[in-house]
N, C-alpha and C positions, 0 to 999 in steps of 0.2 A: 760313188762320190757323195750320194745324198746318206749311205751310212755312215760315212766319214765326217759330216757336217753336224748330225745327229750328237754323232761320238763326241767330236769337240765342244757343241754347246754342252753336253753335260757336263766336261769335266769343267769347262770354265764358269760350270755351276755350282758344281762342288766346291770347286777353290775359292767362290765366293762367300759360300756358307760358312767352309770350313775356317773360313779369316777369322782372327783375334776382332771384335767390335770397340772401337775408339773407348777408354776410360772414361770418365768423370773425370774433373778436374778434383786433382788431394785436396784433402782440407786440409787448413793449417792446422788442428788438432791431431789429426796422424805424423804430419811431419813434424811438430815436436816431440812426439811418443819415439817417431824414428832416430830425430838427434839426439833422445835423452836429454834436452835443456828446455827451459824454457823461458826466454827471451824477456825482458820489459824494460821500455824504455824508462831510462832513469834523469825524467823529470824532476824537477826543485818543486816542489809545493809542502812545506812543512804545516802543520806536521803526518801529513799525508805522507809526505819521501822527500826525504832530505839525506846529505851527504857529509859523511865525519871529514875530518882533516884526514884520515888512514885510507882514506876512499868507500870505505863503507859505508851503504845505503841502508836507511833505518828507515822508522817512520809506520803509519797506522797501514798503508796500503801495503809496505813491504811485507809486514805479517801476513798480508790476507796472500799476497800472491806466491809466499811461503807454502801456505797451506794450499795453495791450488798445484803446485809445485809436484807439493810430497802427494795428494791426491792424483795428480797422475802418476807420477813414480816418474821422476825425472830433476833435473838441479835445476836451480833457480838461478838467470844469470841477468843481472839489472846493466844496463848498457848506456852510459853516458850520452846525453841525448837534451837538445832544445827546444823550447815550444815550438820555435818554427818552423820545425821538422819532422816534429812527432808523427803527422796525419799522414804526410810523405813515403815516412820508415816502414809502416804498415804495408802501404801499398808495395814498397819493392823490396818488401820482407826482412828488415833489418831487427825488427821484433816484432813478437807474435800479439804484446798488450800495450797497450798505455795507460795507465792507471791514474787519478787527478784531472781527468780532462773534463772540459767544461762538455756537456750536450748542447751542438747550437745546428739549428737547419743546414749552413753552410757546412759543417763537416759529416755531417749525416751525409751529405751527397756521396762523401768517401770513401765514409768508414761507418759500419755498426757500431750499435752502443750498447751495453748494458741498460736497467733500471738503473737510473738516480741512485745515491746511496747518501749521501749529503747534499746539502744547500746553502749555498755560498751567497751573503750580499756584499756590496759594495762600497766602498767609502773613497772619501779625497783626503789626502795628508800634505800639509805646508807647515813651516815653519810658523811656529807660533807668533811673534813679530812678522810676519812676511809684507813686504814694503808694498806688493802691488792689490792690496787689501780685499783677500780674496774670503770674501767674509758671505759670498751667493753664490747659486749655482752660474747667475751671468757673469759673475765677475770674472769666472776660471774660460768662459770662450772669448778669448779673446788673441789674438795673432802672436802678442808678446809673453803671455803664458806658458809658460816651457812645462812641458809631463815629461820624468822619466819613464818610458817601461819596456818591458822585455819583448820583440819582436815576436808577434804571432799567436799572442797571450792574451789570454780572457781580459784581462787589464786593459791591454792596448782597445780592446773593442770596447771597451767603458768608456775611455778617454777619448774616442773618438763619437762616442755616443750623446755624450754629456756636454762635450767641449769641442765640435768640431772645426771652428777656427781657432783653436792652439797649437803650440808647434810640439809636436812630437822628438822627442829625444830616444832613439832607438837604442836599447842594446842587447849582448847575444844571452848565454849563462849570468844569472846574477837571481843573488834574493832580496828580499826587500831592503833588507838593513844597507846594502848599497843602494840602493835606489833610495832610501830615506835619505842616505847622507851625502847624496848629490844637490838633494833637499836643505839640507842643515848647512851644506857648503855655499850654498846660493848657486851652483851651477845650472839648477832648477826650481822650478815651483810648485809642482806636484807633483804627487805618486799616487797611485790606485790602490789601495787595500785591500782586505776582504776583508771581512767582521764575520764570527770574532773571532777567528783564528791569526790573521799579518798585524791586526790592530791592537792585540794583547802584545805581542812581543814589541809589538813597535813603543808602547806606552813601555811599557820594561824597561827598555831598551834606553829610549831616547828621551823620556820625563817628559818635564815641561817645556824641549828645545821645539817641540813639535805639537800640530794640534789636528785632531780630526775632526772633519767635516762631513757630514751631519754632527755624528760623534758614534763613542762606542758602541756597539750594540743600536747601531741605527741606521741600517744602511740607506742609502739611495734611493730615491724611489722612479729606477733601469733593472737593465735585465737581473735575473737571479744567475750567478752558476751551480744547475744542477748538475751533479759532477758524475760520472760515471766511466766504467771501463771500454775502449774502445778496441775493433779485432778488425779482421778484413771484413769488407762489405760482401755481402752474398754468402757466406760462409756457412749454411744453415748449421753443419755439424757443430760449428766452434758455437754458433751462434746459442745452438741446444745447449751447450755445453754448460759454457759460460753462467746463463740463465739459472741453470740445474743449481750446479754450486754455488752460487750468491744465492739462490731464494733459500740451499739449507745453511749457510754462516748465517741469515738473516732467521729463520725460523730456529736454529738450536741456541738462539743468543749469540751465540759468538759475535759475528759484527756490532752489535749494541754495548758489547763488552769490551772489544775495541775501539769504538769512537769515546766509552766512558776512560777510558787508559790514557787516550792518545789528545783528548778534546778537552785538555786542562791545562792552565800557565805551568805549569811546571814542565810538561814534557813539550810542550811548544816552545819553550826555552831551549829545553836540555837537546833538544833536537841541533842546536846549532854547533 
């Protein structure tokens, strides 16, 4: 009996050894190697990524993550997508980047970040005329001040930063030029900008029907958005990864040569 006991704890030693040891969790870096795609949510931030009437996504980020694309050896596939969803999709894998997102503590809890790659300030847009004479930053907090802005969006956190008894006017997809001409309709009284990139198009756009506050080239003096790309949290591979390739687009020129391309009235324009 006692060699029979002997016997069996070995082998239910062996079989302990001999077991497969639990994986690591995958990185999302492997599993897009494995889909051959590689996923990004396809946020409105021109001229960062924007979208033609054909459905096609252009824009300064879509280059870079072009080249991040053909650097792993895999297609590039941009996926119709909301600010107020963006941080969400991440987590339960609906894409693997988000490219234009503002860096703020609250999403750090989420999701990793890239370095900063631009810097985004702030502005307020009304109607030039506008009747409730929003001429100070006091004048805009006030209960009967309507803000357009897009749900979930570095804007929305302005307008609530700046203005936190105004009433908020929420909505889903949309770019500025609607949200100015909710403005220009009088169905609102402000929008958020960003200088100088929403505030050039918007002066293009809209003339003299509209006026920005501070004014161009002046933004706010609230948060910045440092903008950068955002992956899963904990990800250390993606995390390497990511890292690696932005610091060489940034040391071989290439991103300086793209924000010179993409960071002018003209393709801020042409973007729409």
């Amino acid at each position: 009996m006692h060699r029979l006991m002997i016997l069996g704890a070995a082998t239910a030693a062996l079989i302990m050894t001999s077991a497969p040891a639990p994986s690591a969790a995958q990185s999302v870096l492997d599993e897009i190697k494995q889909r051959g795609e590689l996923r990004v949510a396809g946020v409105l931030y021109r001229p960062l990524i924007s979208r033609r009437p054909n459905g096609e996504y252009v824009g300064m980020d879509v280059e870079v993550m072009k080249r991040m694309a053909a650097d792993l050896g895999v297609k590039l596939n941009v996926v119709n997508a909301e600010w107020a969803t963006v941080v969400a999709g991440i987590e339960t894998k609906k894409w693997d980047v988000v490219p234009a997102l503002c860096i703020t503590d609250k999403r750090k809890e989420a999701v990793d970040f890239s370095e900063s790659y631009i810097t985004i300030g702030a502005t307020l847009t009304v109607a030039a005329n506008n009747p409730k004479g929003l001429t100070s930053i006091d004048a805009f907090n006030r209960p009967e001040v309507v803000f357009a802005v897009p749900g979930g969006s570095w804007s929305e956190s302005v307008a609530k930063e700046v203005a936190p008894k105004a009433t908020l006017k929420v909505f889903g997809q949309s770019t500025s030029a609607d949200l100015i001409q909710e403005v220009v309709a009088g169905r609102a009284d402000a929008v958020v900008l960003d200088t100088p990139i929403q505030t050039t198009v918007a002066l293009a756009a809209f003339g003299d029907k509209i006026r920005v506050f501070p004014g161009h080239n002046q933004p706010l003096d609230v948060r910045a958005c440092k903008v950068g790309y955002a992956y899963m949290k904990g990800d250390a591979k993606m995390a390497a990864y990511v890292g690696d390739f932005t610091k060489k687009l940034r040391d071989s020129g290439q991103l300086a040569d793209l924000v010179k391309q993409f960071m002018t009235a003209e393709q801020i324009k042409a973007a729409d």
